[in-house]
N, C-alpha and C positions, 0 to 999 in steps of 0.2 A: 502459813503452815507449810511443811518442806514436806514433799512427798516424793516416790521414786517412780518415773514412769519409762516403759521399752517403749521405745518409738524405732520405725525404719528407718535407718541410716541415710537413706534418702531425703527424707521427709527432716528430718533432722537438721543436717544439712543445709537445704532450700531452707529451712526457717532460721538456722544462722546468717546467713546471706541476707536474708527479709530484714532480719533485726539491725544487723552493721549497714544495709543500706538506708535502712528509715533511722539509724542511731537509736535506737530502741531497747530496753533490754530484753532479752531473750523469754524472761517468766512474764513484762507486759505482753509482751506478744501470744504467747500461749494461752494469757490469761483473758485476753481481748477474745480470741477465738474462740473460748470455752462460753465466755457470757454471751457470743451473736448464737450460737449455737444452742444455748439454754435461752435466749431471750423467745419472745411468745411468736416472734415476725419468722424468725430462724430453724427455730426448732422444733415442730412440729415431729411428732414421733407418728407414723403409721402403726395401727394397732392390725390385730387379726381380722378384727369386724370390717376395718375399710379396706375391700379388695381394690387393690389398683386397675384400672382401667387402660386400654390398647388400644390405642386408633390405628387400626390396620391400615396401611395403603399400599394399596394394589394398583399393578399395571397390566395391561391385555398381552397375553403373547405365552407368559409361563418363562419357565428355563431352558436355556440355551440346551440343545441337545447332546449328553454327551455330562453334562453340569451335576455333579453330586453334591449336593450342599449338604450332605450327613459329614463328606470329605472334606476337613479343611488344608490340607494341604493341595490340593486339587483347585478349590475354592479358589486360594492365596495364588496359585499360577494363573487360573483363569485371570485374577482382577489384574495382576502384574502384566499380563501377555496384553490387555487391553490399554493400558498405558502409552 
């Protein structure tokens, strides 16, 4: 069946590259992703009822003073400057 899909040019792209390097054509490969992704191992959909779960880890001390982490440009200099 021919059907018409927008994908990101990106994404696009990388699976042209995917296909001419495994010599593959382009629709098995789509069509490979589409079955792991529906098969029972892969594609598991979350529903509303199962809330996802957080395993917090924490360390003693808190934030560097000084440290806004509402701010991410501030954030992105801290981690840069510690480089």
């Amino acid at each position: 069946m021919k059907t018409t899909v927008d994908l990101p040019d990106d994404l696009l792209i990388r699976a042209k590259k995917r296909a001419a390097e495994t010599r593959t054509p382009l629709r098995a490969l789509i069509a490979r992703g589409l079955q792991r992704e529906l098969s029972a191992e892969g594609g598991k959909i979350r529903t509303r009822d199962a809330p996802v779960r957080i395993r917090w880890v924490t360390e003693p001390g808190g934030l560097p003073p000084g440290l806004d982490v509402a701010d991410r440009e501030a954030l992105h200099a801290w981690k840069d400057a510690r480089r």
